[in-house]
C-alpha positions as CSV (number, residue, x, y, z in Angstrom):
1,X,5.9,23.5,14.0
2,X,3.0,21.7,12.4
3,X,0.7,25.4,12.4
4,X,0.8,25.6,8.1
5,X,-2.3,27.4,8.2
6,X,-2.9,28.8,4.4
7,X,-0.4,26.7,2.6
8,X,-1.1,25.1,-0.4
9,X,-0.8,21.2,-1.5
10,X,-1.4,19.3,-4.5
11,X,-1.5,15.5,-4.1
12,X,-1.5,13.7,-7.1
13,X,-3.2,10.1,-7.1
14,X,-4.9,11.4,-4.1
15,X,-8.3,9.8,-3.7
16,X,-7.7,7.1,-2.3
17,X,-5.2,5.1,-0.4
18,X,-1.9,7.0,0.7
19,X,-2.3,9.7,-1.3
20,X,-5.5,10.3,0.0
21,X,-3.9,9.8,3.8
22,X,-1.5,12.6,2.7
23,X,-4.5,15.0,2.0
24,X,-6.4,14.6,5.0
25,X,-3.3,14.9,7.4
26,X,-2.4,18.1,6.3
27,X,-5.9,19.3,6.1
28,X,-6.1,18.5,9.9
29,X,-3.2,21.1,9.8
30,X,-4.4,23.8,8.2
31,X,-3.5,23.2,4.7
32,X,-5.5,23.7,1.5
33,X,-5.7,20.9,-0.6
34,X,-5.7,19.5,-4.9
35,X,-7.1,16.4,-5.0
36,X,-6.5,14.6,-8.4
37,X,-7.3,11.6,-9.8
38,X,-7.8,10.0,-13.1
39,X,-10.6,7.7,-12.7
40,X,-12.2,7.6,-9.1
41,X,-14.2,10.5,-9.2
42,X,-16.6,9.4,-6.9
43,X,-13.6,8.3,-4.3
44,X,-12.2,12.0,-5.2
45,X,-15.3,13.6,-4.2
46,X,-15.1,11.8,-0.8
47,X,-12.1,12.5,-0.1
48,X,-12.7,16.1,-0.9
49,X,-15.8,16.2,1.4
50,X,-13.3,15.1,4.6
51,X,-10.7,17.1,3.8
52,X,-13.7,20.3,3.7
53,X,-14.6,18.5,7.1
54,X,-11.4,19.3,8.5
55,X,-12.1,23.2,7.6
56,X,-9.9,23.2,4.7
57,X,-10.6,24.2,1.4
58,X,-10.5,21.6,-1.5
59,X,-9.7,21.8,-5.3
60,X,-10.0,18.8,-7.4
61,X,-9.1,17.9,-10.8
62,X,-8.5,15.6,-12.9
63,X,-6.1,15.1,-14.9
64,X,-3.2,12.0,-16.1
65,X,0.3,13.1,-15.0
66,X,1.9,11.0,-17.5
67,X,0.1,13.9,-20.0
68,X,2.0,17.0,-20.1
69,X,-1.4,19.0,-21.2
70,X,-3.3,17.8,-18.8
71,X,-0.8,18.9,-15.9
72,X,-0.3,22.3,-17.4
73,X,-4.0,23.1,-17.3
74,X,-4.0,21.6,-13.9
75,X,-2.0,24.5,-12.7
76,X,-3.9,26.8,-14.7
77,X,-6.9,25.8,-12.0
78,X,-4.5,26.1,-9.6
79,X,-3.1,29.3,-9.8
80,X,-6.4,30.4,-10.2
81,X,-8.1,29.1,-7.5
82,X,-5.1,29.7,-5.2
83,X,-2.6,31.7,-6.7
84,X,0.7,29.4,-5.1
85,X,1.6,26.1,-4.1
86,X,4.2,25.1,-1.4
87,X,3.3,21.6,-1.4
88,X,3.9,19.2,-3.9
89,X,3.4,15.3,-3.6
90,X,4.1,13.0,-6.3
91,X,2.1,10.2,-5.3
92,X,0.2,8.5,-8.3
93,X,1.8,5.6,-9.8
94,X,0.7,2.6,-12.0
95,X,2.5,-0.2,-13.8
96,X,2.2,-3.5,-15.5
97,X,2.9,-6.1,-13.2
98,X,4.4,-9.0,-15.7
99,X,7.9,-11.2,-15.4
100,X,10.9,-8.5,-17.4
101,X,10.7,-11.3,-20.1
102,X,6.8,-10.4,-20.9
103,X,7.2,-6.6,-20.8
104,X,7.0,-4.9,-24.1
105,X,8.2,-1.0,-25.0
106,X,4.3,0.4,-23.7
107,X,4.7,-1.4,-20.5
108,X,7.9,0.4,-20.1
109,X,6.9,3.5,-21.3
110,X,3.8,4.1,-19.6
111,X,5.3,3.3,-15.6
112,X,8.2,5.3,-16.5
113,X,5.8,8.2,-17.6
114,X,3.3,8.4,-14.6
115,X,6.1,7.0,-11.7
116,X,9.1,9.4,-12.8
117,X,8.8,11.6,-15.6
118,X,5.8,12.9,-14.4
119,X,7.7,14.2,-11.1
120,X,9.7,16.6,-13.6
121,X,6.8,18.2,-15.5
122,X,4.9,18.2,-12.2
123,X,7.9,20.3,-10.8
124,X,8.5,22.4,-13.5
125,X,5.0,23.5,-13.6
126,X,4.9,23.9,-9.9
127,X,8.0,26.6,-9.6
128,X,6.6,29.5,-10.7
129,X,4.1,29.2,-7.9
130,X,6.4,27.4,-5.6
131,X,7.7,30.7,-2.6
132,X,11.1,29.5,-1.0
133,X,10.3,27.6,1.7
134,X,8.6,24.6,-0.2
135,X,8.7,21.3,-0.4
136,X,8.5,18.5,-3.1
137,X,7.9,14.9,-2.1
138,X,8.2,11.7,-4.3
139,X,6.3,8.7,-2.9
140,X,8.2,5.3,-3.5
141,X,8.4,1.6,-2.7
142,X,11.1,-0.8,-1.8
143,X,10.8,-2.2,-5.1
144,X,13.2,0.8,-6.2
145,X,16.3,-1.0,-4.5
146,X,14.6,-4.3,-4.4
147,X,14.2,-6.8,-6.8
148,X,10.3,-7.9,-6.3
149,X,8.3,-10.3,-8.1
150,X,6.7,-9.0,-11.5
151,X,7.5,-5.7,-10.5
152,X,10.7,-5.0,-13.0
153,X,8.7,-2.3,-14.8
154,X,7.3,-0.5,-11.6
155,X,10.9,-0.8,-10.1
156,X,12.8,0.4,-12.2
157,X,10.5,3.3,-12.8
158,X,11.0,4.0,-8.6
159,X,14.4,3.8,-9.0
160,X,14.4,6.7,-11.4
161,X,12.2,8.8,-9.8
162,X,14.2,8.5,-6.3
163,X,16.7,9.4,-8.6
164,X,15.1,12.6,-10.0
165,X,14.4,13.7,-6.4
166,X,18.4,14.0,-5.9
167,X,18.8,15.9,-8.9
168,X,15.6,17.8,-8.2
169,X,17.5,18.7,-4.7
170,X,21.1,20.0,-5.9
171,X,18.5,22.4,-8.6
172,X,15.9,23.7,-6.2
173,X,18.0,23.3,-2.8
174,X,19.4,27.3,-3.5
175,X,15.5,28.4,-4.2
176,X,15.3,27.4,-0.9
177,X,13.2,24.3,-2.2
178,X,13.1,21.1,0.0
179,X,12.9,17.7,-2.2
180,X,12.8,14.0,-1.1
181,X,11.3,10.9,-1.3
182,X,8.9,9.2,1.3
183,X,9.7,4.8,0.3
184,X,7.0,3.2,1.8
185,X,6.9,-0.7,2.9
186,X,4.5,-2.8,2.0
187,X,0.9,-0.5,2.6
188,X,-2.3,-2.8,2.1
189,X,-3.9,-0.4,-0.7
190,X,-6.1,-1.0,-3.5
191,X,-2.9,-0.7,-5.6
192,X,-1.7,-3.9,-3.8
193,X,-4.5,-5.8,-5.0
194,X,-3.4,-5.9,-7.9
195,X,-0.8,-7.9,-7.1
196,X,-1.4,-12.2,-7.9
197,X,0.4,-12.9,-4.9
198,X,-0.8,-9.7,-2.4
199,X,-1.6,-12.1,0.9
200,X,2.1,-13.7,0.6
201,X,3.4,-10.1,0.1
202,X,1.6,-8.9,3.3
203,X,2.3,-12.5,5.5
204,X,6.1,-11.9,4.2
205,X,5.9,-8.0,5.5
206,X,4.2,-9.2,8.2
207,X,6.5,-12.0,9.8
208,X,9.7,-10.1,8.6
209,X,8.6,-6.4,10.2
210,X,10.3,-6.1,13.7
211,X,7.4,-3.6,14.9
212,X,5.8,-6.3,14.6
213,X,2.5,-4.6,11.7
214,X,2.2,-3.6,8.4
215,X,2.7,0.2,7.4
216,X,-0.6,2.2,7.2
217,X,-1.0,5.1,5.1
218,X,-1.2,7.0,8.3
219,X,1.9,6.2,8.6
220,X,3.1,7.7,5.3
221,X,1.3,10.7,5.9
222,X,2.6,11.5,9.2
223,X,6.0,11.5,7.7
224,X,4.9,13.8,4.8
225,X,3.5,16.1,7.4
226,X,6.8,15.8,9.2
227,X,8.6,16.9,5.6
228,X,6.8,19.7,5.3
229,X,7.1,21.4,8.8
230,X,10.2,23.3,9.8
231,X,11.4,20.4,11.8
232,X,12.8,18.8,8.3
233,X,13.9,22.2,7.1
234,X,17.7,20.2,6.7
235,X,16.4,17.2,5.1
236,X,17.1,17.1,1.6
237,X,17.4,15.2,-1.6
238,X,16.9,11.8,0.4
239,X,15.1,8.7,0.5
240,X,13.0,8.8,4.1
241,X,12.0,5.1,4.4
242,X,8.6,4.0,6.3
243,X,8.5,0.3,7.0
244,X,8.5,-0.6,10.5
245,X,12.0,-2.0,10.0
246,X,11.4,-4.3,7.4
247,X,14.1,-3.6,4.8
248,X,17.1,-4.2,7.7
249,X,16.2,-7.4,7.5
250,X,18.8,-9.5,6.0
């Protein structure tokens, strides 16, 4: 069930943290990989020399989601390096993290480009190479449905894109295209130090978590793995949440 020698994924925001997870779990599983950042090329390199480790082959680019060029000559490399894609992860995210009264119209703008819209130009781009059979996957927070401290911006941008990924799914579902979104709780990444208040965030995920640990991005990739095996060939246009519990708490 987990055999997907020869696919194809692209993993966007993938050298580091859980996009980077992502990669290197389905490498392990016979899947090719595009690794793409925007910045860490170094990190990008890395993660492309682990995922070659695993006996995979390995594409990156970079290239800024939130720029429709950039993403269309993305695929360009794509298509001509391997000629498909069945895979799609829209991982990379970014955001001003400032109270909703100290958010301007580019603070808005730019997390609703790279968290949401960019799942839509990403998935148009990706169709044409896309056989029946594959799968999209949107990777969000609890910040979508919760309201989190400094985080309007990024949440609300969440909260789209989980939206997207339903109308994504009533579209796609009859090409025989799987979508949904993978919510994650709180994940000690580099992304979470960004945060002012990151050791109160991880105590509070901590002490509330009835597992009893934080979420790893292991643990994110092992249900993206699970998403694109046959197992989860009925799973569609939902919100899979990865927390150890955390959100049932009252």
């Amino acid at each position: 069930m987990f055999d997907l020698q020869g696919k194809v994924a692209l993993v966007t925001g993938s050298s580091r943290g859980i996009g980077k997870a992502i990669s290197l779990r389905l490498a392990e599983n016979g899947v090719n990989i595009v690794v793409n950042y925007v910045r860490h090329r170094r990190d990008a390199e890395e993660t492309a020399a682990l995922i070659e480790g695993k006996g995979a082959r390995c594409l990156v680019v970079k290239a800024n989601v939130a720029n429709d060029e950039d993403v269309k000559e993305m695929f360009a490399l794509i298509k001509q390096e391997y000629g498909r894609v069945d895979f799609l992860v829209s991982n990379a995210a970014s955001g001003v993290l400032k109270p909703a009264m100290e958010l301007d119209a580019r603070h808005w703008n730019w997390a609703m480009d790279i968290n949401a819209r960019s799942l839509l130009t990403l998935a148009q781009q990706a169709l044409p190479l896309m056989p029946a059979g594959g799968r999209i996957m949107a990777v969000s927070s609890l910040g979508s449905v919760r309201a989190v401290e400094n985080y309007t911006a990024v949440g609300a941008s969440k909260a789209a894109l989980e939206s997207l990924v339903r109308h994504l799914a009533v579209e796609l579902g009859p090409k025989g295209i799987l979508v949904n979104t993978i919510s994650a709780g709180a994940v000690d990444t580099e992304a979470l130090k960004k945060f002012p208040n990151r050791q109160q965030i991880l105590d509070t995920a901590l002490a509330r978590t009835p597992m009893g640990r934080l979420t790893t991005p292991e643990d994110v990739a092992d249900v993206a793995l699970f998403l694109c095996s046959q197992l989860a060939n009925m799973i569609h246009g939902q919100t899979v949440v990865v927390d150890g519990g955390y959100s049932i708490r009252a």
